[in-house]
N, CA, C and O atoms as a MOPAC input file, in Angstrom:
PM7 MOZYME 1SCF
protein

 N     13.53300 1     2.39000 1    42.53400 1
 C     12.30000 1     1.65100 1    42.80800 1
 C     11.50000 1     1.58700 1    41.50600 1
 O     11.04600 1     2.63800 1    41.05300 1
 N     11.31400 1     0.53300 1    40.92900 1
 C     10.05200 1     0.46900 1    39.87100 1
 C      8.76000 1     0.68300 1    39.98100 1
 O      8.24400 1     0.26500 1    41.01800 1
 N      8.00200 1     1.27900 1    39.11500 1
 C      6.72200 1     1.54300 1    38.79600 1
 C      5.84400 1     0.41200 1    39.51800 1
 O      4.79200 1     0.86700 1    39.96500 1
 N      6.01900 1    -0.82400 1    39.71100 1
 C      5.64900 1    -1.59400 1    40.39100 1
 C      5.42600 1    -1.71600 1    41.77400 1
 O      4.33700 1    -1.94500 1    42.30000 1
 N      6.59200 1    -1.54000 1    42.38600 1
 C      7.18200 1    -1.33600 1    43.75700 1
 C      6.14000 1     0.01400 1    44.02200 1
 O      5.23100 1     0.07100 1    44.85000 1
 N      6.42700 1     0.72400 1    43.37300 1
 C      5.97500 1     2.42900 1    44.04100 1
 C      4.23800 1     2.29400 1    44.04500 1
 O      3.60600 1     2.78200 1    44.98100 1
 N      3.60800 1     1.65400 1    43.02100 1
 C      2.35200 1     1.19600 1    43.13600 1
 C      1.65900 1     0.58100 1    43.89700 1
 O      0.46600 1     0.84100 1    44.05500 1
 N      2.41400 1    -0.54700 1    44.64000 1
 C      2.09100 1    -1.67500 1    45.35400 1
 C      1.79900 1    -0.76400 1    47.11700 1
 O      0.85900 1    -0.86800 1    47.90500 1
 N      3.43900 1     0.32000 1    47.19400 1
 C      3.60600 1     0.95900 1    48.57100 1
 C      2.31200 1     1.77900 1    48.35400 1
 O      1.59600 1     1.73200 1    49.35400 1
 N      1.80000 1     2.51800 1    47.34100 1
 C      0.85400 1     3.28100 1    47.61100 1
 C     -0.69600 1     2.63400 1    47.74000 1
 O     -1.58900 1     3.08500 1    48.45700 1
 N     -0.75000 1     1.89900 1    47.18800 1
 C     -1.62300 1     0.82000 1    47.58700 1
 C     -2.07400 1     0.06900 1    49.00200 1
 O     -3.18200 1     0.10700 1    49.53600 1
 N     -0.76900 1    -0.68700 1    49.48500 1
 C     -0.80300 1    -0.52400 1    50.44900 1
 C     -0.73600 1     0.49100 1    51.80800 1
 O     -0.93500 1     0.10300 1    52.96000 1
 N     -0.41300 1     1.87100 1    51.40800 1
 C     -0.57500 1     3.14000 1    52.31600 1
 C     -2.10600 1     3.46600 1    52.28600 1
 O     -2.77300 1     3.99000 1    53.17900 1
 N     -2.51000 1     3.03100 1    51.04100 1
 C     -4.15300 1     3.78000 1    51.52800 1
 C     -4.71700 1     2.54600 1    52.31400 1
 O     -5.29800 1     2.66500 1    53.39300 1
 N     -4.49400 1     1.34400 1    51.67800 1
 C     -5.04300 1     0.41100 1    52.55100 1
 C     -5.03800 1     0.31800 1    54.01500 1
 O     -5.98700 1    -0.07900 1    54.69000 1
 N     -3.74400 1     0.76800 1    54.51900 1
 C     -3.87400 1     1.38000 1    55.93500 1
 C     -4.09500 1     2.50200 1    56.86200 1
 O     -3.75600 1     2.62400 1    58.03900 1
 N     -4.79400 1     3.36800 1    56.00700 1
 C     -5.77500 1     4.18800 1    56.33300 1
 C     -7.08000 1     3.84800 1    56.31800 1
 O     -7.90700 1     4.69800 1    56.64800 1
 N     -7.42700 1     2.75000 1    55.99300 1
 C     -9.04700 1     2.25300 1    56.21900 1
 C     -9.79800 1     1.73000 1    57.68500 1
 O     -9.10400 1     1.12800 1    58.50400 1
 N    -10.66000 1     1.88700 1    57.85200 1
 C    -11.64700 1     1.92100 1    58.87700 1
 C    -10.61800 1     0.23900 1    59.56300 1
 O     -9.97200 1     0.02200 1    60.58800 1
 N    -10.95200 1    -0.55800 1    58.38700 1
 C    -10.12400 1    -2.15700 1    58.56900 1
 C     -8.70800 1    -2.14700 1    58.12700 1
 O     -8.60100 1    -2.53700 1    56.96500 1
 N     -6.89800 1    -1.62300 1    59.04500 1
 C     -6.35400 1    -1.57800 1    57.82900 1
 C     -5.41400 1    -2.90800 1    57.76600 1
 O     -4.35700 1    -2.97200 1    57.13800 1
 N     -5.87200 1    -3.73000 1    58.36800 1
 C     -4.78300 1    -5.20700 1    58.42300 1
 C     -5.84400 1    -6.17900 1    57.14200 1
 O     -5.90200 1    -7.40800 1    57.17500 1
 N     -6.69500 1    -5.21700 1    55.96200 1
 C     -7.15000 1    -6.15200 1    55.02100 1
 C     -5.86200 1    -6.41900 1    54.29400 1
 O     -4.98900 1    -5.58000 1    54.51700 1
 N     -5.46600 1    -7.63400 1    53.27800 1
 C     -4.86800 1    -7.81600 1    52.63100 1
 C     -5.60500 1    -7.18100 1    51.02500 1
 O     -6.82500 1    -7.01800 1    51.02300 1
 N     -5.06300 1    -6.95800 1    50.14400 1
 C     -5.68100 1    -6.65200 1    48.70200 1
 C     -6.72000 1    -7.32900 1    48.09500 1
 O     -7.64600 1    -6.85700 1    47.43500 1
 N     -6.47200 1    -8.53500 1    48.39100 1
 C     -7.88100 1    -9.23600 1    47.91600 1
 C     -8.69200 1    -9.49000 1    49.26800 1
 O     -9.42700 1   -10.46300 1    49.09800 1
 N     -8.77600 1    -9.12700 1    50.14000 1
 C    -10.17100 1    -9.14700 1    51.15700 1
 C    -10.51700 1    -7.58600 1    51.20700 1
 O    -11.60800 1    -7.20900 1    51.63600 1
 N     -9.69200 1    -6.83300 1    50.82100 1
 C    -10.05100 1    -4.98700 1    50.63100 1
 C    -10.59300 1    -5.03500 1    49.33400 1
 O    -11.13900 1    -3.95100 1    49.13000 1
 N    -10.70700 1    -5.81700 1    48.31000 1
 C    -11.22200 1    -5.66400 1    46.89700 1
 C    -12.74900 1    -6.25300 1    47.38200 1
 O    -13.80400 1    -5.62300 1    47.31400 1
 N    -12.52900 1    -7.91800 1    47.99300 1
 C    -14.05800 1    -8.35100 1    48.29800 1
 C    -14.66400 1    -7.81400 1    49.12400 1
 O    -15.79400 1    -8.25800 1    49.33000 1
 N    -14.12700 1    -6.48400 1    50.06000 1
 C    -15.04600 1    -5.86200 1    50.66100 1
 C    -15.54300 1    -4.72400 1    50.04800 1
 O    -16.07700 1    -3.73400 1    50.54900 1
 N    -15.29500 1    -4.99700 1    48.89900 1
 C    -16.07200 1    -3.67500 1    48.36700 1
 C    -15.55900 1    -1.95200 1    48.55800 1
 O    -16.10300 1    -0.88000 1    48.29400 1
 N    -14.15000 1    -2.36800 1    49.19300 1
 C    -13.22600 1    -0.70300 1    49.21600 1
 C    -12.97900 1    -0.15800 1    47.24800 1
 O    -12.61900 1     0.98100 1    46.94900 1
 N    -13.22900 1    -1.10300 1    46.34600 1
 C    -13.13100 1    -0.51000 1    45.02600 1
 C    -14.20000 1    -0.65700 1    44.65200 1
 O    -14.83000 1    -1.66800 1    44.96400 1
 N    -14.81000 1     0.47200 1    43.74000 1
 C    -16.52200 1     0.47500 1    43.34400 1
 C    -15.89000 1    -0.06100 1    41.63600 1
 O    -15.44100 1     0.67400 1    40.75700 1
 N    -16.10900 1    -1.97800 1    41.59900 1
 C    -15.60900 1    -2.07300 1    40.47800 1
 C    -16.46800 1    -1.95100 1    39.08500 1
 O    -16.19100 1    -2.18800 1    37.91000 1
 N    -17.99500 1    -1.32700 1    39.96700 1
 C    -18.66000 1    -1.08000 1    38.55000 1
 C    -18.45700 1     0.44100 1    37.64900 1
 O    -19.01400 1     0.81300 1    36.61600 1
 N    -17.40800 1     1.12900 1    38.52500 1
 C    -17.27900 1     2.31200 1    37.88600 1
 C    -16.72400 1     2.36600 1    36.40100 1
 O    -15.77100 1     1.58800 1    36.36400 1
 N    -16.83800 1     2.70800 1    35.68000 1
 C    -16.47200 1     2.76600 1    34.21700 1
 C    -15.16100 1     2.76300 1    33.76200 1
 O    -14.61000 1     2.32700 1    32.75100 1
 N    -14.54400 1     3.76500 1    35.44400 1
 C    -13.15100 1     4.10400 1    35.44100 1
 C    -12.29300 1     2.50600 1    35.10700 1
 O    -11.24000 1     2.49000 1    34.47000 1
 N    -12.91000 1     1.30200 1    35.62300 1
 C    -12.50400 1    -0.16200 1    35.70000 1
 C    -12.72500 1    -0.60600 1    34.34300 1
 O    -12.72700 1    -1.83500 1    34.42200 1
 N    -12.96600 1    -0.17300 1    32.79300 1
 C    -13.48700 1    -1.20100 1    32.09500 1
 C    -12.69500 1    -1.45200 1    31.58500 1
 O    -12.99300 1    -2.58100 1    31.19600 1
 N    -11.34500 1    -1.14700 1    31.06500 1
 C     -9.87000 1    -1.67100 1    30.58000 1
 C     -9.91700 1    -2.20000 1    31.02500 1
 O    -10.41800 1    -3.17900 1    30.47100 1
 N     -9.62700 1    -2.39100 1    32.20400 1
 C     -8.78700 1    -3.09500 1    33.44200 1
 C     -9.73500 1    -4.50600 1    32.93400 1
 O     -9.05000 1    -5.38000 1    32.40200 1
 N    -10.87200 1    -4.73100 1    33.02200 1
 C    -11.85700 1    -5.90600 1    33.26800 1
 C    -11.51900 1    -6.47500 1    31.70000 1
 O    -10.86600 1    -7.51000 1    31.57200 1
 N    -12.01300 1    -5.72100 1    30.51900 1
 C    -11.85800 1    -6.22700 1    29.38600 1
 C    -10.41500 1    -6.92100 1    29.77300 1
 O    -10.42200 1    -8.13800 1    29.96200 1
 N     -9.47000 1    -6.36500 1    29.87000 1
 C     -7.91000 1    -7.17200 1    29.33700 1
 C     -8.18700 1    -8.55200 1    30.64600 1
 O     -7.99200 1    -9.66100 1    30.14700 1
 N     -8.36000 1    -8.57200 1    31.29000 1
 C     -9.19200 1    -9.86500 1    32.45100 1
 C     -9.54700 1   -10.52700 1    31.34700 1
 O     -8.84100 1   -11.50300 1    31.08800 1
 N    -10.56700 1   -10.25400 1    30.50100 1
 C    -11.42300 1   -11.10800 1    30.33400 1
 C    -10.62300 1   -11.77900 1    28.95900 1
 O    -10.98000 1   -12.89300 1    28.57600 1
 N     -9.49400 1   -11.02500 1    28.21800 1
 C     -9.06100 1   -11.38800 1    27.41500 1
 C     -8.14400 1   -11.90200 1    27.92200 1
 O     -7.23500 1   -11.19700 1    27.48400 1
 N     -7.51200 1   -12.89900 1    28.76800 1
 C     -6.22500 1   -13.06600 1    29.25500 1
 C     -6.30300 1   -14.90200 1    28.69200 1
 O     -5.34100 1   -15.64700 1    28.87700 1

């Protein structure tokens, strides 16, 4: 299984532990299940913004 694959299953495992768990990834992101102002996110956003 790739680094990909194994990311995606764990991703989706927490996602179905949530209060809502039939969100898909992007309606669990726009609900605000990731706090994307945490600092922990600013790679992630910079390389976004450089794409």
């Amino acid at each position: 299984m790739s680094n990909v694959c194994l990311h995606q299953t764990k991703v989706h495992a927490w996602l179905s532990s949530q209060n809502e768990p039939d969100k898909r990834l992007a309606e669990a992101a726009e609900a605000g299940y990731w706090p994307w102002e945490s600092p922990v996110f600013d790679l992630l956003k910079q390389f976004l913004i450089e794409l």
